[in-house]
VEXPAPA-990108 format. One line per field, with one value per atom (N, C-alpha, C): z, y, x; atom name; residue in three letters. Coordinates in nm, 3 decimals, padded with zeros to 5 digits, always signed. Layout:
c3 <- (Z_...);
c2 <- (Y_...);
c1 <- (X_...);
atom <- (CA_...);
type <- (Ala_...);
REM end
This chain:
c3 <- (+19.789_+19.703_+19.777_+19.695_+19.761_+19.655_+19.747_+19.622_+19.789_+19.652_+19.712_+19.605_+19.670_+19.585_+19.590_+19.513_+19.570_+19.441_+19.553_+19.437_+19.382_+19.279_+19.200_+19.062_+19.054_+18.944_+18.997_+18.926_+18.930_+18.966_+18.894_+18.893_+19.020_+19.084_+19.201_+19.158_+19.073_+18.979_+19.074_+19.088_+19.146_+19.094_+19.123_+19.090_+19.149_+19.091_+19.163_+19.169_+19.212_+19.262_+19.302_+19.188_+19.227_+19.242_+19.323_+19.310_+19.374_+19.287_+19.333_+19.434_+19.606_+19.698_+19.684_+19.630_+19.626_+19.471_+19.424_+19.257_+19.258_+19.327_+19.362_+19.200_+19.130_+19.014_+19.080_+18.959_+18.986_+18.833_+18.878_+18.785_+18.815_+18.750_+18.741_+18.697_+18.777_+18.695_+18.725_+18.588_+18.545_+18.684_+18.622_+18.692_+18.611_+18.671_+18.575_+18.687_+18.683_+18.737_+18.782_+18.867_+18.898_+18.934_+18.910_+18.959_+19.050_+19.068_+19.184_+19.307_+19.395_+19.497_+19.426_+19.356_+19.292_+19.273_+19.224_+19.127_+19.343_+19.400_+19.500_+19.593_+19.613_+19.669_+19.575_+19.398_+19.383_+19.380_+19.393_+19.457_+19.591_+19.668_+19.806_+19.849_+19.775_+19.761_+19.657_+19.612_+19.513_+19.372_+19.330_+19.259_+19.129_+19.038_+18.887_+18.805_+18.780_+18.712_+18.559_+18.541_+18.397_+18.351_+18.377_+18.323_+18.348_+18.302_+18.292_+18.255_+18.312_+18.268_+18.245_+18.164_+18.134_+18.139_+18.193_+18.177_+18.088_+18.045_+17.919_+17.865_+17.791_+17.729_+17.766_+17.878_+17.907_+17.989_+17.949_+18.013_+18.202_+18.253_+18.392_+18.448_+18.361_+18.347_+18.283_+18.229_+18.168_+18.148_+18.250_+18.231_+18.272_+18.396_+18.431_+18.371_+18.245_+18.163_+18.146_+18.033_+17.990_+18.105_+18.205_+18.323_+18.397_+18.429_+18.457_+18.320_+18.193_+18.147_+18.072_+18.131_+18.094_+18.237_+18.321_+18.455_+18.399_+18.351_+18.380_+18.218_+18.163_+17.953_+17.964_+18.051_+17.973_+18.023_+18.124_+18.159_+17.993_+17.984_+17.874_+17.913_+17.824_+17.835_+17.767_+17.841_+17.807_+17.782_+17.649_+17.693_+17.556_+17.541_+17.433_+17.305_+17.193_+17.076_+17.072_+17.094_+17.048_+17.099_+17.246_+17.304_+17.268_+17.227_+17.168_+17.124_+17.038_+16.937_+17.086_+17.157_+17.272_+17.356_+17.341_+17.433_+17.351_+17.235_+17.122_+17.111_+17.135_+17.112_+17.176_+17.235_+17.330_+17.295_+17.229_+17.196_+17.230_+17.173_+17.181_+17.346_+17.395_+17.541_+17.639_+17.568_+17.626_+17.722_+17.674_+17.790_+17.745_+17.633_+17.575_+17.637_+17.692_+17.784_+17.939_+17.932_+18.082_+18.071_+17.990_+17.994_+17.969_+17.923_+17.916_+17.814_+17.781_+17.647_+17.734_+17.721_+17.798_+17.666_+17.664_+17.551_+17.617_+17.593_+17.647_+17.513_+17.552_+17.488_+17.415_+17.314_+17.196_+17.314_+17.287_+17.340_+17.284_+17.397_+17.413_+17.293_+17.388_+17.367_+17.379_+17.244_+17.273_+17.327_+17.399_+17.493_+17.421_+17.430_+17.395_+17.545_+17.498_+17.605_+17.642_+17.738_+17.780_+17.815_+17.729_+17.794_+17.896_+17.971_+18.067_+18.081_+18.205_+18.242_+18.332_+18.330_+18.384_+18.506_+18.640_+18.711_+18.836_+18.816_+18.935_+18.914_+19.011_+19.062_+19.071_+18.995_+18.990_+18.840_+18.800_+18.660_+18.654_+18.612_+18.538_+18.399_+18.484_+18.337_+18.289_+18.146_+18.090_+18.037_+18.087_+18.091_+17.984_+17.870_+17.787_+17.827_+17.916_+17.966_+17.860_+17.720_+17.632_+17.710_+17.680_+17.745_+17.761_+17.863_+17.895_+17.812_+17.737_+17.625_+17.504_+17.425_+17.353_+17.366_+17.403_+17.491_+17.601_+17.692_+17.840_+17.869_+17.943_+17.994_+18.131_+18.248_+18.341_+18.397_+18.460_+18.548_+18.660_+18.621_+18.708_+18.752_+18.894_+18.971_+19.034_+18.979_+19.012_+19.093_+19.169_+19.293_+19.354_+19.409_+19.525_+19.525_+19.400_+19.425_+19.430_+19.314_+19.317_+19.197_+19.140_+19.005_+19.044_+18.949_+18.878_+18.731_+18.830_+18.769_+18.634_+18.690_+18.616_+18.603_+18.500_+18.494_+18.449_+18.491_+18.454_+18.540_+18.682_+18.767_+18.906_+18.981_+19.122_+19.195_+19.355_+19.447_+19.424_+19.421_+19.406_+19.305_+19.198_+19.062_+18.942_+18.848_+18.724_+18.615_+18.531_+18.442_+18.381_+18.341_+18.264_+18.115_+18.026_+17.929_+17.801_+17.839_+17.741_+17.734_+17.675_+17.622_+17.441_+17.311_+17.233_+17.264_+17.219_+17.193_+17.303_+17.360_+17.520_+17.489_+17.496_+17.499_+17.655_+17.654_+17.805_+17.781_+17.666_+17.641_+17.680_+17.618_+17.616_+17.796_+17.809_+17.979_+18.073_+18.081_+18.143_+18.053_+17.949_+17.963_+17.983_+17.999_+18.010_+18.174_+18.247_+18.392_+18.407_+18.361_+18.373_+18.355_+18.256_+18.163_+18.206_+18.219_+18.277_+18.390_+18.468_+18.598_+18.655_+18.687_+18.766_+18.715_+18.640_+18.700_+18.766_+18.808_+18.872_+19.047_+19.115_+19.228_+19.300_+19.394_+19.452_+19.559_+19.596_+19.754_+19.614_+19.509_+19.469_+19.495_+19.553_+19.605_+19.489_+19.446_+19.332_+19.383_+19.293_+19.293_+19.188_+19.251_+19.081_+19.043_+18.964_+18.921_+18.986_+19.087_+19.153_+19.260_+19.410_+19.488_+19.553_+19.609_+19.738_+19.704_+19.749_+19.718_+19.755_+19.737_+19.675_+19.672_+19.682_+19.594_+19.518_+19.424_+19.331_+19.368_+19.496_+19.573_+19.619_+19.668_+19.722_+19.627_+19.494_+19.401_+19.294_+19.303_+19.266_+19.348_+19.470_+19.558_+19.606_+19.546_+19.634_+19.513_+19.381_+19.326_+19.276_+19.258_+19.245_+19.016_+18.993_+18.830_+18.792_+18.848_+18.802_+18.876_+18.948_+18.988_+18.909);
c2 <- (+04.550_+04.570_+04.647_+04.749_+04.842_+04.784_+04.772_+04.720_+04.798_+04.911_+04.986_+04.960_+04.955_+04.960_+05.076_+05.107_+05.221_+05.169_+05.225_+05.163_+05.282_+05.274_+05.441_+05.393_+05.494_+05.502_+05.450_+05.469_+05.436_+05.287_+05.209_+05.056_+04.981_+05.071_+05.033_+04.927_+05.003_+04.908_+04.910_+04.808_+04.834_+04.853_+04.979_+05.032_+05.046_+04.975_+04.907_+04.967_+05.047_+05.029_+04.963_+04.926_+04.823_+04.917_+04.918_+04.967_+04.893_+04.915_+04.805_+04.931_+04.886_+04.986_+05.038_+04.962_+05.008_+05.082_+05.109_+05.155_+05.275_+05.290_+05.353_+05.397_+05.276_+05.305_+05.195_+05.289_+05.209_+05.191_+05.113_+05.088_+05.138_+05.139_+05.134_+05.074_+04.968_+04.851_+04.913_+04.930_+04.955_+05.083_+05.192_+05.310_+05.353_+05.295_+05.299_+05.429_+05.552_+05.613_+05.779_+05.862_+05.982_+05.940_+05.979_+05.911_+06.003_+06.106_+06.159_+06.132_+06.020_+05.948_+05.881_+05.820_+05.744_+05.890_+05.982_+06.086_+06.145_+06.143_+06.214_+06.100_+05.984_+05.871_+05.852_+05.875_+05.897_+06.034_+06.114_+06.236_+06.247_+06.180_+06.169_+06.105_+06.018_+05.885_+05.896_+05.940_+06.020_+05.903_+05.836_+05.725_+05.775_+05.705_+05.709_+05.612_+05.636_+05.581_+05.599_+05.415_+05.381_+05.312_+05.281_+05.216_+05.203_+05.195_+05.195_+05.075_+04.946_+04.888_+04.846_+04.824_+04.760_+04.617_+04.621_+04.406_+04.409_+04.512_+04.504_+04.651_+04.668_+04.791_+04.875_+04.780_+04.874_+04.980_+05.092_+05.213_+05.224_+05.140_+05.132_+05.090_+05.025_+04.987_+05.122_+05.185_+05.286_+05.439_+05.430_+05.600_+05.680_+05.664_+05.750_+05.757_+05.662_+05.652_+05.793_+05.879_+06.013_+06.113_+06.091_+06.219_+06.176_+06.060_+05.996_+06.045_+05.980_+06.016_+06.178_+06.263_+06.414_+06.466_+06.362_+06.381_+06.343_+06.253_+06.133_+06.101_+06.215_+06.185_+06.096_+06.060_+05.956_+05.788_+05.747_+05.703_+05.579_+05.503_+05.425_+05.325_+05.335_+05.227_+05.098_+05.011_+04.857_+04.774_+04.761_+04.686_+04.552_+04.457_+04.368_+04.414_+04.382_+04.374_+04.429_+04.321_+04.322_+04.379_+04.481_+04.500_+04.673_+04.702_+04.834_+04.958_+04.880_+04.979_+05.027_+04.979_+05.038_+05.130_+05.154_+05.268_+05.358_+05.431_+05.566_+05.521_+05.458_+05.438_+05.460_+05.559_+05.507_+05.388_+05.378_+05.270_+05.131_+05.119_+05.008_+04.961_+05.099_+05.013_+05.090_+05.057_+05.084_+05.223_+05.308_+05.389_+05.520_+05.488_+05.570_+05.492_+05.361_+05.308_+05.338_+05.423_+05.434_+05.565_+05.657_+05.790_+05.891_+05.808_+05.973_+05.912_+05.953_+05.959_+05.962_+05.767_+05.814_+05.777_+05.865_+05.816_+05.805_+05.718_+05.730_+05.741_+05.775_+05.786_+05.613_+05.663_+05.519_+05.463_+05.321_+05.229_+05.250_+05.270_+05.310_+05.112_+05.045_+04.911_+04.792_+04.710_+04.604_+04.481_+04.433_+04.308_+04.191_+04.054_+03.922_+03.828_+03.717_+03.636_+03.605_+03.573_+03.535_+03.651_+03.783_+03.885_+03.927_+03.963_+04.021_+04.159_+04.213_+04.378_+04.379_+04.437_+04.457_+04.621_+04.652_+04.702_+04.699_+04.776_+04.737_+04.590_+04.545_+04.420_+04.299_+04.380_+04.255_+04.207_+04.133_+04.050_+04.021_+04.097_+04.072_+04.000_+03.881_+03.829_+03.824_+03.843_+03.916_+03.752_+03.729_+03.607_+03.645_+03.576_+03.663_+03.551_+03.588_+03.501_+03.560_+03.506_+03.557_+03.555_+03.624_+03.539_+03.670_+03.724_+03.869_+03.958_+03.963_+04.026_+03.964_+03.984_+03.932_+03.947_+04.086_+04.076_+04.103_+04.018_+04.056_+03.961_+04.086_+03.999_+03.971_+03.910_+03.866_+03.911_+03.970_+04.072_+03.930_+03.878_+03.776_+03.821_+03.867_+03.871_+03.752_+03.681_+03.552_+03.547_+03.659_+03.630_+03.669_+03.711_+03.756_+03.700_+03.563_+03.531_+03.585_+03.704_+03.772_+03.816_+03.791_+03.813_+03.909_+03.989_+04.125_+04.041_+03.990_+03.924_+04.020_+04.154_+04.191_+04.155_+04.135_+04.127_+03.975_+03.908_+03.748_+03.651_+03.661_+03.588_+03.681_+03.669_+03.719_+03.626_+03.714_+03.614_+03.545_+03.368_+03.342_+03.393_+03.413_+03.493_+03.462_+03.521_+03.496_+03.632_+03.685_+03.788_+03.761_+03.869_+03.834_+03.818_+03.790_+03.791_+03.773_+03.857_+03.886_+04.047_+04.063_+04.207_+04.148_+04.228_+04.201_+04.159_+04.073_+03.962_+03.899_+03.879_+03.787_+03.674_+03.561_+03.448_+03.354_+03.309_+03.202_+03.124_+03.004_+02.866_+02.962_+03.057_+03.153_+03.146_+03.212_+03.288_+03.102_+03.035_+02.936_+02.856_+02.849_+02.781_+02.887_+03.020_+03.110_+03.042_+03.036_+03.004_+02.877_+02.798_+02.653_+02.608_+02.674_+02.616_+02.672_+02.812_+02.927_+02.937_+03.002_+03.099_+02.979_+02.851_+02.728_+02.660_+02.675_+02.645_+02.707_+02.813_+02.906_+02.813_+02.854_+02.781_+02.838_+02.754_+02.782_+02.885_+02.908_+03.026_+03.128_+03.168_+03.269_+03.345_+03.512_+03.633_+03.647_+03.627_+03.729_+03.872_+03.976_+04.049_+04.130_+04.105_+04.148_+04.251_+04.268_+04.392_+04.466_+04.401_+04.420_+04.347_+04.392_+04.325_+04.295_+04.160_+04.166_+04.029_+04.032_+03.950_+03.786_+03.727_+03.563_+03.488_+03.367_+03.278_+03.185_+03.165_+03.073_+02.938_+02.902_+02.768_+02.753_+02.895_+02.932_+02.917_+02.935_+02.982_+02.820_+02.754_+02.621_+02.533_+02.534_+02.462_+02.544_+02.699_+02.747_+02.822_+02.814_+02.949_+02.834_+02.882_+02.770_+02.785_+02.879_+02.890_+02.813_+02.706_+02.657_+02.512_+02.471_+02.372_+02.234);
c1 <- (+08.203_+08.087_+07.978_+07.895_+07.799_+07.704_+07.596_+07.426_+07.342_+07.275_+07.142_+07.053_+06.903_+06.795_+06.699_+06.601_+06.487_+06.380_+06.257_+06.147_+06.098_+06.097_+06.009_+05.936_+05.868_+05.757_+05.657_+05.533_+05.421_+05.402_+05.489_+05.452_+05.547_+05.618_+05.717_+05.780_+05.915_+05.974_+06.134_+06.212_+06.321_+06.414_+06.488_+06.629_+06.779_+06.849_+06.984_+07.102_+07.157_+07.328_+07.408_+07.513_+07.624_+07.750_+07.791_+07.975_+08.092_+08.174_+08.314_+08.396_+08.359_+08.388_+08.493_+08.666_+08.729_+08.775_+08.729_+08.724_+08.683_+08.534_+08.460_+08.402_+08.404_+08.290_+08.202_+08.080_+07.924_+07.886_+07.759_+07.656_+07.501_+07.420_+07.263_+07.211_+07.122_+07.051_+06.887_+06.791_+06.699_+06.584_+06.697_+06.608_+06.477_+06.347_+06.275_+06.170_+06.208_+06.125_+06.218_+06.185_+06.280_+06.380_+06.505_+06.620_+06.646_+06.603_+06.710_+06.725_+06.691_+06.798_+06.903_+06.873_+07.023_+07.105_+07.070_+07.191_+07.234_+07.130_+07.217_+07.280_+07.260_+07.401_+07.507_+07.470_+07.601_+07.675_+07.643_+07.706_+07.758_+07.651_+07.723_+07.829_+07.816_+07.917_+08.081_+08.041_+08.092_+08.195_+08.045_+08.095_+08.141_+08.214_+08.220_+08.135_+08.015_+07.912_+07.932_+08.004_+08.022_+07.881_+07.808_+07.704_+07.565_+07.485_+07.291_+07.259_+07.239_+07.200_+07.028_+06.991_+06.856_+06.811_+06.728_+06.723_+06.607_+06.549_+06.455_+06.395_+06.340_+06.293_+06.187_+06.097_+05.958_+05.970_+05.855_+05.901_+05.924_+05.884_+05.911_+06.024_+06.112_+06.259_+06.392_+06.302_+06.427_+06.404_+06.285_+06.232_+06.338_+06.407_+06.546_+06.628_+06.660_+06.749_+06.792_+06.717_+06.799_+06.817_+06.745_+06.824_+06.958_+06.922_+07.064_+07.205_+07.185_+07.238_+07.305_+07.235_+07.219_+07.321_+07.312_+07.396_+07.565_+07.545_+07.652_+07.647_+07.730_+07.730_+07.846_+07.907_+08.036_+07.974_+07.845_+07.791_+07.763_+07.764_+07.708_+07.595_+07.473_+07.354_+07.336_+07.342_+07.378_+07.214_+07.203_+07.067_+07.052_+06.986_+06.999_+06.928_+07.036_+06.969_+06.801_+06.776_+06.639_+06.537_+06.592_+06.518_+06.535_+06.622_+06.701_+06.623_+06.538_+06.437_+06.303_+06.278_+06.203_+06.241_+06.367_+06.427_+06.367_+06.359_+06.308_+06.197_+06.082_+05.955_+05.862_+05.832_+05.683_+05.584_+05.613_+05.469_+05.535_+05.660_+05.718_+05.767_+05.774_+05.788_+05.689_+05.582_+05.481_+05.404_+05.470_+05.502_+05.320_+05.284_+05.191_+05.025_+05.102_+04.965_+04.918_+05.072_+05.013_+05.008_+05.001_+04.976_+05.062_+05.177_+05.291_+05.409_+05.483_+05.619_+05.759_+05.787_+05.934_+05.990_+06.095_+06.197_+06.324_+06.387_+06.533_+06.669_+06.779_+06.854_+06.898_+06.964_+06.985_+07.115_+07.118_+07.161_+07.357_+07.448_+07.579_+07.630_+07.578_+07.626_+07.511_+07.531_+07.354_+07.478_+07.396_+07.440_+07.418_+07.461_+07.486_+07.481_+07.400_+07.412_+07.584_+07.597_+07.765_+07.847_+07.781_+07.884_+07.960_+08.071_+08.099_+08.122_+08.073_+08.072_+08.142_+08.290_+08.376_+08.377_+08.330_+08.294_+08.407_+08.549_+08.639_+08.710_+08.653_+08.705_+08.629_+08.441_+08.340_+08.366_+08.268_+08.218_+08.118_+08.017_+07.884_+07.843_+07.785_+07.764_+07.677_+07.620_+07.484_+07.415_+07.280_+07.219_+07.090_+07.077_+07.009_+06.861_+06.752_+06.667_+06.528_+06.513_+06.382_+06.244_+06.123_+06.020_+05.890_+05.985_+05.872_+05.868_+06.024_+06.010_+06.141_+06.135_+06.226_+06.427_+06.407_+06.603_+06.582_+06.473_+06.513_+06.632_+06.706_+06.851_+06.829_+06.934_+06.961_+07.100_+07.156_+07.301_+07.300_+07.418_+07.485_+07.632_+07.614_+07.763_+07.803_+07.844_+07.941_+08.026_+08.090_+08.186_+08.100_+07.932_+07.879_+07.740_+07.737_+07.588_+07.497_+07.505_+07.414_+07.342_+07.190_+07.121_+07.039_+07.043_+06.939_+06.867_+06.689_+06.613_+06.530_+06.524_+06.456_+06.295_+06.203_+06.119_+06.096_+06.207_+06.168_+06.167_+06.210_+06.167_+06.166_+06.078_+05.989_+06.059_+06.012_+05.984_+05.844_+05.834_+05.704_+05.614_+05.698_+05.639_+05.709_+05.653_+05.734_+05.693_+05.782_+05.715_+05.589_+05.561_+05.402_+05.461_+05.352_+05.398_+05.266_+05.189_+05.074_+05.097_+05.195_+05.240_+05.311_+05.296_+05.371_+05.535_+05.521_+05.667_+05.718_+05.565_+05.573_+05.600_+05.641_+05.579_+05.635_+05.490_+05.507_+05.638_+05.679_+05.726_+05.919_+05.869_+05.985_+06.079_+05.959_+06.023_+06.011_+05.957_+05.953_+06.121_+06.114_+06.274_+06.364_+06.373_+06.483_+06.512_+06.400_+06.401_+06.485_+06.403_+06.457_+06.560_+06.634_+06.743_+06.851_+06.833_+06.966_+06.944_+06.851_+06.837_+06.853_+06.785_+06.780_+06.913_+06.961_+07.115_+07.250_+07.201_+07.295_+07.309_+07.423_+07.383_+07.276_+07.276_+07.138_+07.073_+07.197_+07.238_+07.233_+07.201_+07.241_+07.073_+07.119_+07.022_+06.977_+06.857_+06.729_+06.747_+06.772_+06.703_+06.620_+06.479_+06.415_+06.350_+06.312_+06.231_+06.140_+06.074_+05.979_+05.925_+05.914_+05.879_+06.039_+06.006_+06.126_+06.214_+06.350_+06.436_+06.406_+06.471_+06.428_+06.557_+06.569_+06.694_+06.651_+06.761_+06.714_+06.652_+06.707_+06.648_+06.534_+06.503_+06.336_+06.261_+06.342_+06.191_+06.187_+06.337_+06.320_+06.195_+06.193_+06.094_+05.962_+05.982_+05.857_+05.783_+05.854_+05.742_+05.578_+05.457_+05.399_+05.364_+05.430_+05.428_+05.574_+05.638_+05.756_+05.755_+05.680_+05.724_+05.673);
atom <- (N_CA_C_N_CA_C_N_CA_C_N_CA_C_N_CA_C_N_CA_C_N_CA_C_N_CA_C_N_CA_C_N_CA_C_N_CA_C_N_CA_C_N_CA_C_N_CA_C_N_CA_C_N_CA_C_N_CA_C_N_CA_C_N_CA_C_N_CA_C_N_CA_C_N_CA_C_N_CA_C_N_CA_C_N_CA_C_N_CA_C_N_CA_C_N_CA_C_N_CA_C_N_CA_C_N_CA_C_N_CA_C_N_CA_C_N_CA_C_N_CA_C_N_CA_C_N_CA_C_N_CA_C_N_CA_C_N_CA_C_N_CA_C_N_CA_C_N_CA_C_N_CA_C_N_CA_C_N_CA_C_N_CA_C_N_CA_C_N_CA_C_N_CA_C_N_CA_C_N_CA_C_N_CA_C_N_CA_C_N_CA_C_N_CA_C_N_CA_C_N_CA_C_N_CA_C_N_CA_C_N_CA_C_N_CA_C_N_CA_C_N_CA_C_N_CA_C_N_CA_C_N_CA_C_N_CA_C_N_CA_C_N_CA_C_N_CA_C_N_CA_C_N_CA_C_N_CA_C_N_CA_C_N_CA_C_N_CA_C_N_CA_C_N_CA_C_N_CA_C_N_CA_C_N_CA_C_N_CA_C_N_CA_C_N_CA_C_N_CA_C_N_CA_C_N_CA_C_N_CA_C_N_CA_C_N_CA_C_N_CA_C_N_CA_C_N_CA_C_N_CA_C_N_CA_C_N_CA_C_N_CA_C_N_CA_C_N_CA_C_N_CA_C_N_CA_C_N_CA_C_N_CA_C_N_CA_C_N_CA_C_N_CA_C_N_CA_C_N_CA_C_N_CA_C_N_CA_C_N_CA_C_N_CA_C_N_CA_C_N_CA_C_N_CA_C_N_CA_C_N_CA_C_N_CA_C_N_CA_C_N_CA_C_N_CA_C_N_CA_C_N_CA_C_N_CA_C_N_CA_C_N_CA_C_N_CA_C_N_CA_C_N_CA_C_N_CA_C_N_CA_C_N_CA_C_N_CA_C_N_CA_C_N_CA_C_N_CA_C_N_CA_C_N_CA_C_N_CA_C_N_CA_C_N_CA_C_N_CA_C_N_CA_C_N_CA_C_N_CA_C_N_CA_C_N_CA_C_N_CA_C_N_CA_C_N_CA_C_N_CA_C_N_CA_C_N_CA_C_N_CA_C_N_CA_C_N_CA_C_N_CA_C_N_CA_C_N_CA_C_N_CA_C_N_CA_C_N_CA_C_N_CA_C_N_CA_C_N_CA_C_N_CA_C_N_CA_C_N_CA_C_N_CA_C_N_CA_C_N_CA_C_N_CA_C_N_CA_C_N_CA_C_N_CA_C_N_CA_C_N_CA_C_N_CA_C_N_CA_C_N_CA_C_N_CA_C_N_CA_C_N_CA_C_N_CA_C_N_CA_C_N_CA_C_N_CA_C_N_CA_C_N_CA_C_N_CA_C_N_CA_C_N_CA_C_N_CA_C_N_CA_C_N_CA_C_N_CA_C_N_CA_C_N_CA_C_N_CA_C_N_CA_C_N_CA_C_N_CA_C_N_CA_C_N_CA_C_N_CA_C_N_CA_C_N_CA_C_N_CA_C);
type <- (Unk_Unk_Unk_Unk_Unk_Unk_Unk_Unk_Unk_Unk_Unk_Unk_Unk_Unk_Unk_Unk_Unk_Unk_Unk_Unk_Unk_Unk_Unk_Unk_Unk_Unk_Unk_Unk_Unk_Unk_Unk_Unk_Unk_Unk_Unk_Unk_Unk_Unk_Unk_Unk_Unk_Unk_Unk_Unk_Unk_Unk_Unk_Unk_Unk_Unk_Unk_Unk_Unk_Unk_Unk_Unk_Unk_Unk_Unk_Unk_Unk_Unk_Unk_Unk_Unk_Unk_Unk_Unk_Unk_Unk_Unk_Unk_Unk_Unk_Unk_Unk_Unk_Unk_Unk_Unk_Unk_Unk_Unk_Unk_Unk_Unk_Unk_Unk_Unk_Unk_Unk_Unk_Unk_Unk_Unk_Unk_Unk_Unk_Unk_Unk_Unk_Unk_Unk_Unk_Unk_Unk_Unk_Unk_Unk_Unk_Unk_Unk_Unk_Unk_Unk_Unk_Unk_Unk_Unk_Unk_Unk_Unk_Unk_Unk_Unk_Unk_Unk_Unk_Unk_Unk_Unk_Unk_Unk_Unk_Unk_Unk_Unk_Unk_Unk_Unk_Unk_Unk_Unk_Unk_Unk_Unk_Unk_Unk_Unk_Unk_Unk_Unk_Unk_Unk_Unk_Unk_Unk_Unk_Unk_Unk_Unk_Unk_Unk_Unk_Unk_Unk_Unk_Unk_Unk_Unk_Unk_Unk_Unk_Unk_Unk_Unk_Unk_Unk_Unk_Unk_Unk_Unk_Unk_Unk_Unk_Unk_Unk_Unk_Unk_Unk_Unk_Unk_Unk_Unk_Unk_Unk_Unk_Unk_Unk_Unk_Unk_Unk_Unk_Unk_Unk_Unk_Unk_Unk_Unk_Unk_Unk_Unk_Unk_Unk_Unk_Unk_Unk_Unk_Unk_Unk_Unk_Unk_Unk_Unk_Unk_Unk_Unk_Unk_Unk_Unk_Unk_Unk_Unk_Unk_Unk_Unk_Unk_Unk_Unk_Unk_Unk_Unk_Unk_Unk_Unk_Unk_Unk_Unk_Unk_Unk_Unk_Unk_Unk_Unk_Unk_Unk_Unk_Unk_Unk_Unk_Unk_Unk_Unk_Unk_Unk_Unk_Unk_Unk_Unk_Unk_Unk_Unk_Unk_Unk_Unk_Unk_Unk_Unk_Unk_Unk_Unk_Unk_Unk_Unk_Unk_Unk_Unk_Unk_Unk_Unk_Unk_Unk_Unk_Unk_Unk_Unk_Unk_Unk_Unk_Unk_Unk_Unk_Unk_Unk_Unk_Unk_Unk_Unk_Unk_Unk_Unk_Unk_Unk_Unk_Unk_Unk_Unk_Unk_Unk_Unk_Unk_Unk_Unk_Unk_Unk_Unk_Unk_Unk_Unk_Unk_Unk_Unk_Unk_Unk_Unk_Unk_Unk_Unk_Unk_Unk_Unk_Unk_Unk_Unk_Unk_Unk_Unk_Unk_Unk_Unk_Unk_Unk_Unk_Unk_Unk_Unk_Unk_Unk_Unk_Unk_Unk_Unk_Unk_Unk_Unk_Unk_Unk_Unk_Unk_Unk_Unk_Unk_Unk_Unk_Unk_Unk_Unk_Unk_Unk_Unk_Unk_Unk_Unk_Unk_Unk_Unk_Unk_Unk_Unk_Unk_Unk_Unk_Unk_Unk_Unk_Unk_Unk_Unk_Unk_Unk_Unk_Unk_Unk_Unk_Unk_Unk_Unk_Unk_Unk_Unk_Unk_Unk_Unk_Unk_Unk_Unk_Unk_Unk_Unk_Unk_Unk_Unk_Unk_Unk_Unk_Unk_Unk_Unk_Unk_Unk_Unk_Unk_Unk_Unk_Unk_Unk_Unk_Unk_Unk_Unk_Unk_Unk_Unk_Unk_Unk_Unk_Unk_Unk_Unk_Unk_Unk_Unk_Unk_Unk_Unk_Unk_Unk_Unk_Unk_Unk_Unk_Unk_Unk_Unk_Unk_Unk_Unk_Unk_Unk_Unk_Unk_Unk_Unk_Unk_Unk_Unk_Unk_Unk_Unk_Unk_Unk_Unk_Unk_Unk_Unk_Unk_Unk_Unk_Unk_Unk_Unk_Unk_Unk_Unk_Unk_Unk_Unk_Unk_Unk_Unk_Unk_Unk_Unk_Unk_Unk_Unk_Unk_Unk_Unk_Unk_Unk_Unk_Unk_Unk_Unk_Unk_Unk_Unk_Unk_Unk_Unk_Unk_Unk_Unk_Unk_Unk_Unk_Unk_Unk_Unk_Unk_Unk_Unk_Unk_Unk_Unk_Unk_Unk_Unk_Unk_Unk_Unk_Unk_Unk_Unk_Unk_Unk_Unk_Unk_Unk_Unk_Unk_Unk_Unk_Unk_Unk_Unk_Unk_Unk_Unk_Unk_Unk_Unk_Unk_Unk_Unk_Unk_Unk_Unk_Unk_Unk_Unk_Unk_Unk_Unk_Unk_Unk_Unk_Unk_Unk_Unk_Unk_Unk_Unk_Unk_Unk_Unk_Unk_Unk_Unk_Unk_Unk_Unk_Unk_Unk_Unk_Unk_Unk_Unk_Unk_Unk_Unk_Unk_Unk_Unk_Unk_Unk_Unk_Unk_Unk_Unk_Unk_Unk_Unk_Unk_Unk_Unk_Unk_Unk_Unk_Unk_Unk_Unk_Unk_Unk_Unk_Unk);
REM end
């Protein structure tokens, strides 16, 4: 297994590479900013990039979306239901508040809690955690202990959620109920800021205890 990160955009949002080393396909979990380091490690690397994933709709999560995909057209974008209609919206994923029009391309495939994303020889399982926004999901690799939090749980943090179709009651049981039962050695990695485990943030975040 290969996992690189890089922080880009304005809001220093984190953007993920997963690849199954011997497959030598990849993924993209929420390039929300210029992609071109990702487009040139996977060139260098010289992956087969089946997938884009999104863990939610706001523009700092999916601004790379259409260059990536203008790279990589057989590439498909994975994001939930409900979070779908924000990829074509500026407004809807906010992107007209911070000053500019991201639109990304329409959604390849909408996700379901329980899903699996089949990547080589991994299994991603799609954790549908509501709260920050209404389909923010959760990317659980189960043979490597490893979560793509997205914008719903930090190190020592938690998403915000005074944005339309936030709600607190929301994102505090997505945490509680799902993410806090994963084991406990399992690596955060989230949207923003620096990695975590679920055990650290069971005993250390101070918005959950």
């Amino acid at each position: 297994m290969i996992l690189k990160r890089w922080v880009l955009g304005e809001l220093a949002s984190n953007a993920y590479l997963l690849a199954d080393e011997d497959s030598r396909v990849a993924l993209v979990v929420d390039p929300g900013g210029d992609p071109s380091p990702i487009i040139d490690f996977i060139e260098r690397n010289k992956f087969n990039l089946k997938y884009i994933l999104n863990t939610h709709g706001h523009a700092d999560h999916i601004a790379g979306n259409a260059a990536i995909k203008r790279r990589y057209e057989g590439a498909k974008i994975l994001i939930h239901r409900e979070d779908a209609p924000m990829l074509t919206s500026p407004a809807l994923n906010l992107s007209v508040w911070l000053g500019s029009v991201i639109i990304s391309p329409k959604a390849d495939v909408y996700l379901n809690n329980g899903d699996l994303i089949e990547l080589g020889n991994l299994k991603i399982e799609v954790i549908h955690t509501p709260g920050h926004t209404p389909g923010s999901v959760c990317f659980y690799v189960r043979e490597a202990y490893l979560l793509f939090s997205g914008d719903t749980l930090f190190c020592r943090s938690v998403g915000r959620t005074d944005f339309p179709g936030s709600s607190w009651e929301s994102l505090i049981d997505s945490i509680k109920n799902r993410l806090f039962k994963l084991p406990r050695l399992t690596k955060v990695y989230p949207g923003h800021g620096e990695e975590t485990t679920i055990e650290e943030e069971i005993y250390g975040n101070p918005f959950l205890v």
